[in-house]
C-alpha positions in Angstrom: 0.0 0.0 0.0 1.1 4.0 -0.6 0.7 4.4 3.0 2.5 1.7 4.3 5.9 2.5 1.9 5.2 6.4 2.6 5.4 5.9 6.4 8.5 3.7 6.5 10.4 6.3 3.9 9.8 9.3 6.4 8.8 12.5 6.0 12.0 13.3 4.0 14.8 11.8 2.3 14.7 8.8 -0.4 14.6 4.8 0.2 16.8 2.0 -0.6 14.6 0.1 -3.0 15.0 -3.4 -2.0 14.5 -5.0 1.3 15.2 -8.3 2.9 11.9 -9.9 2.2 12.2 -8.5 -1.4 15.6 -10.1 -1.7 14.0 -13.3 -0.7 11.8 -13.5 -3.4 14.4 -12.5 -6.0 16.2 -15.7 -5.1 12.8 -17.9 -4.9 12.1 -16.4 -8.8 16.0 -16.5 -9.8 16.3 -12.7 -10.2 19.5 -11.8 -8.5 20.3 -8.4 -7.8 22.3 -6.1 -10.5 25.5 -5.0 -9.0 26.3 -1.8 -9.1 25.6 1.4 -7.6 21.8 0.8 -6.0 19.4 3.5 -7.0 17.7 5.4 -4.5 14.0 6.3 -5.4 11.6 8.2 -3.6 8.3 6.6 -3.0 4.9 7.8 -3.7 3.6 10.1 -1.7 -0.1 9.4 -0.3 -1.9 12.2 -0.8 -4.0 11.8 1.6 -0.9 12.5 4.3 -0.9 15.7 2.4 -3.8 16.9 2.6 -4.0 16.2 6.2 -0.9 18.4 7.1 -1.7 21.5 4.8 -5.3 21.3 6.1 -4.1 21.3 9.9 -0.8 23.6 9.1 -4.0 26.7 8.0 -5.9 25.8 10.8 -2.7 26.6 13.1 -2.6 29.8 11.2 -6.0 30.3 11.8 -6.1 29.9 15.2 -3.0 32.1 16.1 -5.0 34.8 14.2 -7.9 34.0 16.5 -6.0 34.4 19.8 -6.1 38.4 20.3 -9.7 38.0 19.3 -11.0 36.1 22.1 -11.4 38.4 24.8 -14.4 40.3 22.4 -16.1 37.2 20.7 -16.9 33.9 22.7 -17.6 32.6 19.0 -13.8 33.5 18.7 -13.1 32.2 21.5 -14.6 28.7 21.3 -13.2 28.1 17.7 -9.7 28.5 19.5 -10.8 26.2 22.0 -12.1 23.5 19.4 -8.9 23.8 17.2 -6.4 23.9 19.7 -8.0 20.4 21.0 -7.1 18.6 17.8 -4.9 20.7 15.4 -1.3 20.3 17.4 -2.2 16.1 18.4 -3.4 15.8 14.6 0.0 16.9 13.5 2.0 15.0 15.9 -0.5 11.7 15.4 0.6 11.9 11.8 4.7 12.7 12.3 5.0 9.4 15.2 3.3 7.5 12.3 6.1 8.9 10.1 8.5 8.1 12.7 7.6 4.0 13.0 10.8 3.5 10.4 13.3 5.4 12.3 15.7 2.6 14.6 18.9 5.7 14.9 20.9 4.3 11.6 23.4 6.8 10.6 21.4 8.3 7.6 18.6 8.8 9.5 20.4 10.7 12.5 21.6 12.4 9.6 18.4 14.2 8.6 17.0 14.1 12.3 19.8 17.0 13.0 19.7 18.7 9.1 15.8 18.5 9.0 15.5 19.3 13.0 18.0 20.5 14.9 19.9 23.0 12.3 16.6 24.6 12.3 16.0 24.9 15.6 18.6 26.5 16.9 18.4 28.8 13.5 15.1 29.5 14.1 15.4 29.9 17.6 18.1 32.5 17.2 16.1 34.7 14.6 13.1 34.4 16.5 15.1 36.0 18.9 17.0 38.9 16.8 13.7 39.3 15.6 11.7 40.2 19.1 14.6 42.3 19.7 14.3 44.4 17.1 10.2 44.7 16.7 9.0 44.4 19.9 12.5 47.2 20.8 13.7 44.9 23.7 17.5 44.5 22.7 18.5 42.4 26.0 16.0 39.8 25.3 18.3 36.7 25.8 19.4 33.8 22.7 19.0 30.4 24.4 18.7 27.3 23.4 17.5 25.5 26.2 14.1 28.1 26.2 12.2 27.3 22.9 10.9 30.7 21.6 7.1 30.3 20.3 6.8 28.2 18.1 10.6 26.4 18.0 9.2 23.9 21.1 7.7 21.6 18.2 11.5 21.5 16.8 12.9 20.2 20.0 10.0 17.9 20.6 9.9 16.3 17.4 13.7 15.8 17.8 13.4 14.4 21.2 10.4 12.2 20.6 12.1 10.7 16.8 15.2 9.8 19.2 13.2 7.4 21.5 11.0 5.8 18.9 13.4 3.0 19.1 12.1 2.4 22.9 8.6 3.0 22.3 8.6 0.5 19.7 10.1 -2.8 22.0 7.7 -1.9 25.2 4.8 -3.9 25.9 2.5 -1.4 26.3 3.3 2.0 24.8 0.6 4.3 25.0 -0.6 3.4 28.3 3.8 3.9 29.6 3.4 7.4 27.5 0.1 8.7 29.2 1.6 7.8 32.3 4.4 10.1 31.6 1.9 12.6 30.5 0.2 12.7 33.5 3.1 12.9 35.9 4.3 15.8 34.3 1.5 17.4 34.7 1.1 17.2 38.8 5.1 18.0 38.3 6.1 21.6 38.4 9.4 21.5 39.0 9.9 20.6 35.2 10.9 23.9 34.5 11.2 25.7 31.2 14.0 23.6 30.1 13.4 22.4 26.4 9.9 23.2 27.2 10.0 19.6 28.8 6.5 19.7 29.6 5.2 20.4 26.4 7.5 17.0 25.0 6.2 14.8 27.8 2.4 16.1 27.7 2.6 15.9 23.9 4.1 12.4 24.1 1.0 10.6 23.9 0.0 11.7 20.7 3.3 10.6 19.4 3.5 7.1 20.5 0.0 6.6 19.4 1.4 7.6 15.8 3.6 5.0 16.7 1.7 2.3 16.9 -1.0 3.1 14.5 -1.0 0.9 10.9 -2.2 2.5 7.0 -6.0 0.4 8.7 -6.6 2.2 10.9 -6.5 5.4 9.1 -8.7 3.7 6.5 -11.5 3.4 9.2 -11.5 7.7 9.1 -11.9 7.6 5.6 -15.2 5.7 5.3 -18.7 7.5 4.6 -19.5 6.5 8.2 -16.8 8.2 9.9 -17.2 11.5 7.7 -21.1 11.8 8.5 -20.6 11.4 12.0 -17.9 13.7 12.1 -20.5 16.6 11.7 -22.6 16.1 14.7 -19.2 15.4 16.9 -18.2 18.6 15.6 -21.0 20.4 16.2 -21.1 19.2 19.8 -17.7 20.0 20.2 -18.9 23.7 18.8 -21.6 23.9 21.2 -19.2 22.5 24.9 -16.9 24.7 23.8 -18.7 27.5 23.3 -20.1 27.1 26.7 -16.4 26.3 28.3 -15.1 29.5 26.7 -15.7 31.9 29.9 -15.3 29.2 32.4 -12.5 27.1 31.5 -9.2 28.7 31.3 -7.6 28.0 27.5 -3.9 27.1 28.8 -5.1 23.3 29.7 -4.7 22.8 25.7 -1.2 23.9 25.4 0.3 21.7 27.3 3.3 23.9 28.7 2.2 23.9 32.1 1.2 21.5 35.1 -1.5 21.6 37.1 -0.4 23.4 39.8 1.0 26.1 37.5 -2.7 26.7 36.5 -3.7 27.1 40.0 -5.4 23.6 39.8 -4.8 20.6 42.4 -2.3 18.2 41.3 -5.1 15.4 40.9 -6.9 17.8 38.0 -3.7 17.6 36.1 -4.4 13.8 35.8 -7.9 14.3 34.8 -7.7 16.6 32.7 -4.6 15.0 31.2 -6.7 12.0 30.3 -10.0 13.9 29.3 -7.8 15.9 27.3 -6.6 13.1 25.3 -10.1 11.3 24.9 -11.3 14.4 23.6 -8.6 15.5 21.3 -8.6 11.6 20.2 -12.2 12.3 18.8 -11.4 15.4 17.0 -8.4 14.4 15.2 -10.4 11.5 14.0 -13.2 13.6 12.8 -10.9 15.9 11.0 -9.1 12.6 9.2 -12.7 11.7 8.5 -13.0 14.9 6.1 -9.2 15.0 4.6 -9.9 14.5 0.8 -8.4 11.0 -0.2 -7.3 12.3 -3.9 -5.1 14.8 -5.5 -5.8 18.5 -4.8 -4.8 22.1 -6.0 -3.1 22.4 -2.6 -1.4 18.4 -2.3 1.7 19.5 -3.2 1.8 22.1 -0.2 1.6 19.3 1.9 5.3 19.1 1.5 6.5 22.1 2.8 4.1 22.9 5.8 7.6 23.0 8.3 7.8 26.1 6.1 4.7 27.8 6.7 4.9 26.9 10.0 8.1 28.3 11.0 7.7 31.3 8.6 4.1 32.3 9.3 5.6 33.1 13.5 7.4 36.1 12.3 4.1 37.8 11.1 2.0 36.3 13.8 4.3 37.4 16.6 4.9 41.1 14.4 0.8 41.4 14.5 1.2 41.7 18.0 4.6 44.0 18.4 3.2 46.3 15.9 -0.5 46.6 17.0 -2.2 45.4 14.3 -4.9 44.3 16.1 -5.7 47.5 17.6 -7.8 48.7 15.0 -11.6 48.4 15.9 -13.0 46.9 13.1 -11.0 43.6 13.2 -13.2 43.0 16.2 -16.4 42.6 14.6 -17.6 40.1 12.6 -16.5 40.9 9.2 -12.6 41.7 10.3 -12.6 38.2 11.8 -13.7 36.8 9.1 -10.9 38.9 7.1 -7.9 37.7 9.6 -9.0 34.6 9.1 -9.2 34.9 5.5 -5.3 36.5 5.1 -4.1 33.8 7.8 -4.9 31.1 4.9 -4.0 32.7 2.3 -0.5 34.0 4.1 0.1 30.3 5.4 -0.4 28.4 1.7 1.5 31.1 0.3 4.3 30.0 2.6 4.4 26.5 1.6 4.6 27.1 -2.2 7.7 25.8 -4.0 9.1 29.2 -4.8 9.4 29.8 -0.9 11.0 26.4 0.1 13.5 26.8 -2.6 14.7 30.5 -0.9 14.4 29.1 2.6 15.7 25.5 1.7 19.0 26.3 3.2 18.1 27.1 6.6 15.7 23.8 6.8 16.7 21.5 5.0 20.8 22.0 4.5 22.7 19.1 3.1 25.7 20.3 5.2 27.7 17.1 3.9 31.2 18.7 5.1 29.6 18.2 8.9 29.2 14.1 8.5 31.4 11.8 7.6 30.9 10.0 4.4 29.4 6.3 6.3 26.8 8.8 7.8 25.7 10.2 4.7 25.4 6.9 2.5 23.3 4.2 3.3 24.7 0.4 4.2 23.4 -0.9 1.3 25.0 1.5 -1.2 28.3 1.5 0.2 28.2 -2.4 0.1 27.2 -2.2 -3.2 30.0 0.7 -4.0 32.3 -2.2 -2.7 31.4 -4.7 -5.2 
């Protein structure tokens, strides 16, 4: 299946055609392989995969455009509630399920620190230079042990591909990770470090990616799923809407414990496990409604690190600069509008034209930092031997 090859090959980089169990049957049939060089190919993508991350990378556009907007609209405010329950789990669901080929071979530590960590600590830095200059605080610190905004994913994402190995030989995965989870949250003395609580709430979602299989995401994709997706939704619409001025928003970041939000250490545990039900639900009803085929925006699918990263600098700017100061973006029809340009600013963002400028920063080859075993994989340089 596309899925299955798609998920094993990552989110980047090509795969060795040929595996053991294809080798097998090339003996069986008396096709031995050609030696030589072997070719690396790229598989199919699944466009369904896509789909599903440019669809959730505008709705995190969407709902950062939303945030100064909540304290004059509950509407406003219970659309942020709504997305921020799904949008962040659906997007690390979907990179642990990316993540089940990953077992720390030399190649793929390889792209773990080009695609990851070079862009963290790039990022991180120009987020800072950047808050220095528009929000006029020149002693605003550079550190790389306090993600800034949005870098936290970066170091997550790093953090959580490094132990896939681990999650993958336990017993019982997810309910090890939720236990995690929920310890961290009745743990304040985290700290900030890495944004460590972020990682170990978000785990969860990760090793369920983990452990999910290209059938289970067919069971989204039926007619049944999709139609019942509309009256979950609208439910959701409705709890949230009466949540909005009595629940405090925080709970759905995940950055904090309980205590930290003024809560007993037991609700951290609740809320921990409610919160994961519920965000469980949602992520499945948005699956439900990803388009299976080919799309005008497919392709964008590729590059939504891009408009993720990118997109901060104006979000955070829209703040520093006041933009949301003016009146009429507080009535209906401005809402509407921000949420318009936050679309239309984030798929701009992942278009080729911008991942070809920005392609050194997060993606760099950098092939003078490894040496050359590191860069080639084992079967090629066996095959280089012949």
């Amino acid at each position: 299946m596309t899925d299955t090859v798609h998920a094993r090959g990552g989110h980047r980089g090509p795969v060795a055609s040929g595996t053991a169990e294809e080798s097998k049957k090339s003996e069986a049939t008396g096709n031995r392989p050609r030696s030589g060089p072997v070719a690396e190919t790229k598989p199919k993508r699944d466009p369904f995969f896509d789909n599903a991350k440019y669809l959730a990378i505008v709705l995190v556009a969407m709902g950062h455009s939303w945030e100064p907007l909540r304290g004059d609209s509950r509407t406003a405010a219970a659309l942020y509630m709504t997305l921020y329950a799904f949008h962040m789990p659906a997007f690390i669901i979907i990179s642990g399920y990316f993540s089940r080929g990953f077992e720390a071979k030399p190649s793929q530590i390889k792209r773990l620190v080009t695609g990851v960590a070079v862009p963290y600590v790039i990022f991180e830095v120009a987020f800072t230079l950047f808050k220095r200059w528009a929000d006029d605080d020149p002693a605003y610190p550079i550190s790389l042990l306090d993600p800034w905004y949005l870098t936290w994913f970066l170091i997550a994402l790093f953090i959580w591909r490094l132990t896939a190995p681990v999650w993958k030989i336990v017993r019982w995965p997810l309910p090890l990770a939720l236990g995690v989870a929920v310890l961290a949250s009745m743990t304040p003395s985290i700290g900030d470090d890495l944004d460590l609580q972020r990682v170990l709430q978000f785990l969860p979602f990760f090793v369920l990616g983990l452990c999910l299989k290209p059938v289970h995401f067919q069971l989204v994709r039926r007619r049944e799923a999709r139609l019942l997706a509309v009256p979950v939704f609208a439910g959701a619409l409705a709890f949230a809407y009466w949540a909005a001025p009595r629940m405090n928003a925080a709970w759905f970041y995940r950055r904090d414990s309980a205590q930290e939000l003024a809560a007993p250490g037991w609700a951290g545990a609740v809320m921990t496990l409610a919160l994961f039900g519920c965000s469980l639900i949602l992520v499945a009803c948005f699956l439900a409604w990803v388009p299976r085929r080919m799309m005008w925006f497919t392709s964008l699918g590729a590059g939504t690190l891009y408009g993720y990263l990118l997109h901060g600098f104006v979000a955070k700017g829209s703040r520093f600069w006041g933009w949301y100061e003016h009146d009429w973006l507080h009535q209906p029809l401005g809402e509407i509008g921000v949420t318009l340009i936050a679309a239309a600013l984030i798929t701009a963002l992942c278009t080729p034209p911008v991942r070809r400028v920005f392609r050194f920063a997060m993606e760099p080859k950098m092939e003078w930092a490894f040496r050359r075993e590191a860069a080639e994989p084992a079967v090629a340089r066996a095959a280089a031997r012949r």
